[in-house]
C-alpha positions in Angstrom: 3.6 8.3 48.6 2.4 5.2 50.4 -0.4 4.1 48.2 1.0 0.8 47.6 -1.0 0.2 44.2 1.2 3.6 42.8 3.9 2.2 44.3 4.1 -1.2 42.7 3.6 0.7 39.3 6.9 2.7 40.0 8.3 -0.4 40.7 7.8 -2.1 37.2 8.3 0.7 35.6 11.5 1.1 37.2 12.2 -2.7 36.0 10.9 -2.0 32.8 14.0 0.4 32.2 16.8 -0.3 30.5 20.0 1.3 29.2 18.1 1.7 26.0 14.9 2.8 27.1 11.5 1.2 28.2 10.7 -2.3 27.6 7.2 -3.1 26.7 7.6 -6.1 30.0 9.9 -6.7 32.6 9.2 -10.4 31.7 11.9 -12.0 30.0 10.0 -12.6 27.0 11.8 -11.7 24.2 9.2 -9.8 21.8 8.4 -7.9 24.6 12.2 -7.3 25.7 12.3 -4.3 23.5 11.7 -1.0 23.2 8.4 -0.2 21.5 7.8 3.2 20.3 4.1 3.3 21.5 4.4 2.1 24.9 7.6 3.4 25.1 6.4 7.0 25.0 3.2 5.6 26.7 5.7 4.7 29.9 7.5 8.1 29.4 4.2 9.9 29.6 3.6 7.9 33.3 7.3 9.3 33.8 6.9 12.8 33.2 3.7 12.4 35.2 5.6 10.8 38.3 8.5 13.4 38.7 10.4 10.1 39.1 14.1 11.1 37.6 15.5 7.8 37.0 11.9 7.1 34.7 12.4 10.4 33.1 16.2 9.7 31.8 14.8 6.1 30.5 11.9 8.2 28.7 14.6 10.7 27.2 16.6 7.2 26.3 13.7 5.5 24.7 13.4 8.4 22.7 16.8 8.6 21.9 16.5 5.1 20.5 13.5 5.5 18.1 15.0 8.5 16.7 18.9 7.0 16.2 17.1 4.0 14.5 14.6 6.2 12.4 14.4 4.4 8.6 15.8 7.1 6.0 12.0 7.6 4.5 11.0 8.9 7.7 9.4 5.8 9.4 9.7 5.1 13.1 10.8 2.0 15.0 7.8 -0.3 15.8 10.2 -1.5 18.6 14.3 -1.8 18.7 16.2 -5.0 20.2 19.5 -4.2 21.5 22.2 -7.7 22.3 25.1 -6.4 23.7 26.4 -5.0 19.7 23.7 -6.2 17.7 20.9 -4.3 17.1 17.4 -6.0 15.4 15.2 -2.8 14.3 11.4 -4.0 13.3 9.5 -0.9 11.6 6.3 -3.5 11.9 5.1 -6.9 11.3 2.5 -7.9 8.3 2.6 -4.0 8.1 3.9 -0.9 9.3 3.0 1.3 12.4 1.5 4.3 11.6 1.2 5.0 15.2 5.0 4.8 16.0 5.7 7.9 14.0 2.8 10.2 15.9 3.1 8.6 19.2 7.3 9.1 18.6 6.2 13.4 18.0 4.5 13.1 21.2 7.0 12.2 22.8 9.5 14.7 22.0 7.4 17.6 22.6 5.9 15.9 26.0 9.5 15.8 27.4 10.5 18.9 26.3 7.5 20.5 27.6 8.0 19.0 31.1 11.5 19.8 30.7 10.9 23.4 29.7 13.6 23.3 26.9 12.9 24.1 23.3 16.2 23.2 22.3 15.5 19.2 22.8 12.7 20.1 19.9 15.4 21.2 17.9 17.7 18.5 18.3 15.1 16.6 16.7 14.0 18.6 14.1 15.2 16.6 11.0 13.4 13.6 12.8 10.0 15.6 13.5 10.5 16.7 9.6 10.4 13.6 8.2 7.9 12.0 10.4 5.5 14.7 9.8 6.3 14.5 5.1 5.8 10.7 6.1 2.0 11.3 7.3 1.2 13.9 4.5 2.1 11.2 2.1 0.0 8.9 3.7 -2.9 10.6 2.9 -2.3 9.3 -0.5 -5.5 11.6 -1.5 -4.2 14.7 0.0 -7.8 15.6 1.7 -6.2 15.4 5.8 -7.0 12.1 6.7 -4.1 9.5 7.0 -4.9 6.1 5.4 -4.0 2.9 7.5 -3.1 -0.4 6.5 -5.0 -3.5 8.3 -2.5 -4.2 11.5 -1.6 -0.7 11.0 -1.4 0.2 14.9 -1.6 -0.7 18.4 -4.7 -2.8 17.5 -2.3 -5.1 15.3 -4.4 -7.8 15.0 -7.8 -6.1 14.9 -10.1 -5.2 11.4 -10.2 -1.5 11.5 -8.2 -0.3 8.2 -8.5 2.7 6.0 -9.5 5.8 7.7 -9.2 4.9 11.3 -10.3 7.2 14.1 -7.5 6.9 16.4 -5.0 7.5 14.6 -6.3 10.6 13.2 -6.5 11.6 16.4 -2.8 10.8 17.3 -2.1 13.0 14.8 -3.8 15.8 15.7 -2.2 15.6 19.7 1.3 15.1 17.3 0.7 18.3 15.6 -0.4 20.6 18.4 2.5 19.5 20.9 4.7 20.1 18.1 3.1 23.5 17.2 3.6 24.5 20.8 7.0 25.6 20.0 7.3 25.6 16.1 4.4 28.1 16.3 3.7 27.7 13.1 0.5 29.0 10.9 0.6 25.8 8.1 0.7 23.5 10.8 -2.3 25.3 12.9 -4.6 25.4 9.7 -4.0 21.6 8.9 -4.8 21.0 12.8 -8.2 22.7 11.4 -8.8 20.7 8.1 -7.9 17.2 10.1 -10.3 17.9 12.6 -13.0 19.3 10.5 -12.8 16.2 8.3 -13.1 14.2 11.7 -16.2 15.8 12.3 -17.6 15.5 9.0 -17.1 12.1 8.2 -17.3 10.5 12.0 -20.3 12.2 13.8 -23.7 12.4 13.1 -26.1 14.9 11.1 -22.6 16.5 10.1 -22.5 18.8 7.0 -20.0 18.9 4.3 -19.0 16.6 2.2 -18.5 13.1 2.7 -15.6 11.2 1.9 -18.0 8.0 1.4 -21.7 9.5 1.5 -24.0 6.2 0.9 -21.1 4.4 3.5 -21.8 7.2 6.0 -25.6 7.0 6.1 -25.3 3.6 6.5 -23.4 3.3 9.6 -26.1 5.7 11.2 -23.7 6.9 13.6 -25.4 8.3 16.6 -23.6 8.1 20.3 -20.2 8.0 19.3 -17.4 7.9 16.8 -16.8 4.3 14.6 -13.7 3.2 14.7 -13.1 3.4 11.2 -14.1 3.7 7.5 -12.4 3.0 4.3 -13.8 2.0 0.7 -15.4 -0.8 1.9 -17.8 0.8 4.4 -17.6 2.0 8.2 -16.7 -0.2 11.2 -19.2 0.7 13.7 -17.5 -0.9 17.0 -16.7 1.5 19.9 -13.1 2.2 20.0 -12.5 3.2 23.6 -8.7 4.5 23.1 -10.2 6.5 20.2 -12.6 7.8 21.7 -11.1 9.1 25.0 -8.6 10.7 22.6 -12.0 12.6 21.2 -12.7 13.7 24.3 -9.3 14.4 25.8 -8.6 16.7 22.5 -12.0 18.3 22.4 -13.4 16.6 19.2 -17.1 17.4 18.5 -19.6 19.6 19.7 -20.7 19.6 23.0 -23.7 17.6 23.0 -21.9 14.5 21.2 -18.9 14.1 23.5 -21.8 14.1 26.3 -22.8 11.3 24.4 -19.6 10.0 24.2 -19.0 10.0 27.8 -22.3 8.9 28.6 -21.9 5.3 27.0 -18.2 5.1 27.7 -19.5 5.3 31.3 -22.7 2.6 30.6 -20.0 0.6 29.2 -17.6 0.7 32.1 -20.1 0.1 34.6 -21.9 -2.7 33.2 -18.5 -4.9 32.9 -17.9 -7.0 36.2 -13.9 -5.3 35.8 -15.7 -1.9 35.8 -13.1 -1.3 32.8 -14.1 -0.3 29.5 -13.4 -2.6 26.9 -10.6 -1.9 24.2 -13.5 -2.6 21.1 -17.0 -3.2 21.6 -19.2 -5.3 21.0 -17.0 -8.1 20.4 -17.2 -10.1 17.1 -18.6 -13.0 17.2 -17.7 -16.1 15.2 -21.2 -15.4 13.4 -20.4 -12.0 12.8 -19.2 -11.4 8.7 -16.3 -9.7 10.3 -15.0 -12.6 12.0 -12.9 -14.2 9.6 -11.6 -11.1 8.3 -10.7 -11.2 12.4 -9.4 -15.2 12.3 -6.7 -14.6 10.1 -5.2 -11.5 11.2 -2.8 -13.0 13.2 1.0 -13.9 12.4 1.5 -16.2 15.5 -1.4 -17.8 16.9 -4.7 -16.6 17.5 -6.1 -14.3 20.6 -8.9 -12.4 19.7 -11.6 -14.5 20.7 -14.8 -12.4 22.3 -14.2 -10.5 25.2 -10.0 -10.7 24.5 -7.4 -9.2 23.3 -8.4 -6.3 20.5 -11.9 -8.3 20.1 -13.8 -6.4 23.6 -10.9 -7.4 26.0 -10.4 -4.7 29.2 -7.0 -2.8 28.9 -5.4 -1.4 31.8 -3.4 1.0 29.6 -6.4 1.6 27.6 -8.4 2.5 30.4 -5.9 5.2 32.1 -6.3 7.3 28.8 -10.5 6.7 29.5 -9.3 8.2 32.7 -7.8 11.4 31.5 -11.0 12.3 29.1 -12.7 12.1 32.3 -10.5 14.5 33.8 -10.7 16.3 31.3 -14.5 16.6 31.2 -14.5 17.6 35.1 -15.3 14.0 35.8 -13.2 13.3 38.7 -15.2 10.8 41.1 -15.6 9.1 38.1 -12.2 8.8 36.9 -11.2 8.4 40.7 -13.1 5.1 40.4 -12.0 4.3 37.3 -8.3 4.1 38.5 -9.7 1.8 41.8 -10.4 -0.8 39.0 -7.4 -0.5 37.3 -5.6 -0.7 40.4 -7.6 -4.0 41.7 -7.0 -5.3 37.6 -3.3 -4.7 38.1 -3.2 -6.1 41.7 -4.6 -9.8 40.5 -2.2 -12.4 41.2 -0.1 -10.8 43.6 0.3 -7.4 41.3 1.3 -8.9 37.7 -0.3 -5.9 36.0 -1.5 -8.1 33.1 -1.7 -6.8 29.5 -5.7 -7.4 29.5 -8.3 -9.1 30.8 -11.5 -11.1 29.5 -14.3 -8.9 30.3 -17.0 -11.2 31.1 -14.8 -13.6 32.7 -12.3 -11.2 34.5 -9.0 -14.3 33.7 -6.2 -12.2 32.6 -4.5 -12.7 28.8 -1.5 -11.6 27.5 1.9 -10.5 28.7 2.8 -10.4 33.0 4.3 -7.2 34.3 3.3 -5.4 30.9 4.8 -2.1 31.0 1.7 0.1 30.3 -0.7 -1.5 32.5 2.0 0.0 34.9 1.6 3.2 33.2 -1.5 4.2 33.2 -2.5 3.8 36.7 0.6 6.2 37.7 -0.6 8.5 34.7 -4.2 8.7 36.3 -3.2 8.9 39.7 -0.9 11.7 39.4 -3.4 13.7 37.4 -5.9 13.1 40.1 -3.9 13.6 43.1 -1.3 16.4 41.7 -3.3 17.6 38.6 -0.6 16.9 36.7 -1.2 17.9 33.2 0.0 16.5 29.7 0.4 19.6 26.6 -2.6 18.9 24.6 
């Protein structure tokens, strides 16, 4: 492989491992010297994808990790920090990670699929168990659809909250790669309900019943999915991970994933990174959602327009953009989708940054961020070896 862009993302990858598992940066930074569930499983999924075994023993470790550390009610690490005998275990900040626990299913059944081996399934069964009692109980209404907390996922210091679209979605890729091998009829049929409540309540002219009927005609959702709803009302921004997941997992008839792709493909093109921004539009400070935005931080304060959650460009986010266009037979397209990630990762001397402004193109975040690694080995191995996650 001499494509030196693919090569520099082995590379930090392969620094990013440790005897634990992945580490969200091979910066010594400590917040990001740990291992993170999400982009822990995010960097094993560029692992699997590489054929790379040294990556694929630190993906089986990072797994290891989340599942030793798993609280007794089920929940999963956010992230573990391991000093020499002490061990720090964070299960989230201002609030938990629903994510951790569906990304953490993922995992499992990605590696054993790759792996061809059922029993690594099993020897996380009693793990799997309680992560999957964990999400019925988050419900809280029993009617499929998890119920988030504010800072309740990757987009930790975003607004979406309540019913949010991507991590139903999670959910649904959790369950089938599980019920690859469990096989199972319960698990199938709640597969069904999740996804029909999906379509109910998050695309247009749907019909059944609403979970917030005057909240839904409101939004007027036309060319794709909001990114969330709760009691309160829809959010109505674009949520590029979420919807990629959408398409990747088949949500929605035919003609609105067309629509889907279609503006996830304006919106790419009419950035100067030619990446797709994380949320968009991006809140402005005369937007009634911006202070709800202002004070959803713990440390200091990064969303400001076109960064960070608030419409900046992820690398990572971008390489699961890349897959739905795969996906959707949309391979010049997602072959010049991973040349931008590749020229985003390359900027000052290959730092792979954590995001970018997207009107400005300066960089934010983290140096040598794990994932930004990721995802360009994750699209270019399923463009130039079709490899192929278990969706």
């Amino acid at each position: 492989m001499n494509d030196l862009n693919y090569i520099k993302a082995i590379e930090l990858l392969q620094r990013a491992s440790s005897s634990e598992g992945f580490l969200a940066s091979a910066q010594d930074i400590s917040n990001y010297k740990r291992v993170w569930a999400r982009d822990g499983v995010i960097c094993g999924l560029a692992a699997l994808a590489s054929g790379e075994n040294d990556l694929i023993e630190t993906f089986r470790k990072t797994l290891e990790t989340l599942a030793h550390n798993q609280h007794y009610n089920g929940t999963i690490p956010s992230n573990v920090m391991t000093n020499d005998d002490a061990v720090e275990v964070s299960y989230g900040g201002l609030a938990g990670r629903v994510d951790a626990v569906t990304w953490f299913i993922i995992g499992i059944c990605q590696y054993a699929f790759y792996k061809n081996d059922i029993t690594f399934v099993k020897k996380y069964e009693s793990n799997i168990q309680k992560c999957l009692q964990l999400l019925e109980a988050w419900e809280f209404n029993n009617k499929h659809l998890l119920y988030v907390p504010l800072s309740g996922n990757w987009a930790d210091e975003y607004i979406t909250d309540g019913y949010v679209l991507y991590d139903q979605l999670l959910r649904i890729w959790a369950l089938k790669s599980y019920n690859h091998f469990a096989k199972n009829n319960a698990i199938a049929s709640k597969i069904e309900k999740i996804t029909e409540q999906l379509e109910i309540n998050f695309t247009p002219n749907s019909v059944g019943e609403k979970y917030h009927e005057r909240a839904y005609n409101e939004a007027n959702i036309q060319e794709f999915m909001p990114c969330s709803f709760s009691p309160a009302g829809y959010k109505t921004q674009f949520d590029a991970f979420a919807n990629s997941l959408a398409l990747y997992l088949n949500i929605g008839n035919e003609d609105f994933q067309k629509s889907i792709l279609e503006h996830a493909v304006k919106l790419s093109n009419e950035r100067p990174l030619k990446l797709i921004p994380a949320f968009w539009p991006a809140i402005e400070e005369s937007d009634l959602d911006w202070n709800l935005l202002k004070n959803n931080c713990k440390y200091e304060f990064r969303n400001y327009p076109n960064e960070f959650h608030n419409g900046g460009s992820w690398s990572m986010v971008n390489g699961f953009f890349g897959l739905a266009l795969l996906a959707k037979e949309k391979r010049e397209e997602a072959t010049q989708l991973l040349n931008a990630i590749n020229e985003a990762n390359a900027i000052e001397n290959f730092s792979f940054y954590e995001n970018f402004n997207s009107e400005t193109k300066s960089p934010n975040g983290v140096p040598f961020c794990a994932w930004s690694g990721a995802a360009a080995v994750m699209l270019h191995q399923s463009i130039h070896t079709n490899f192929k996650f278990l969706v």
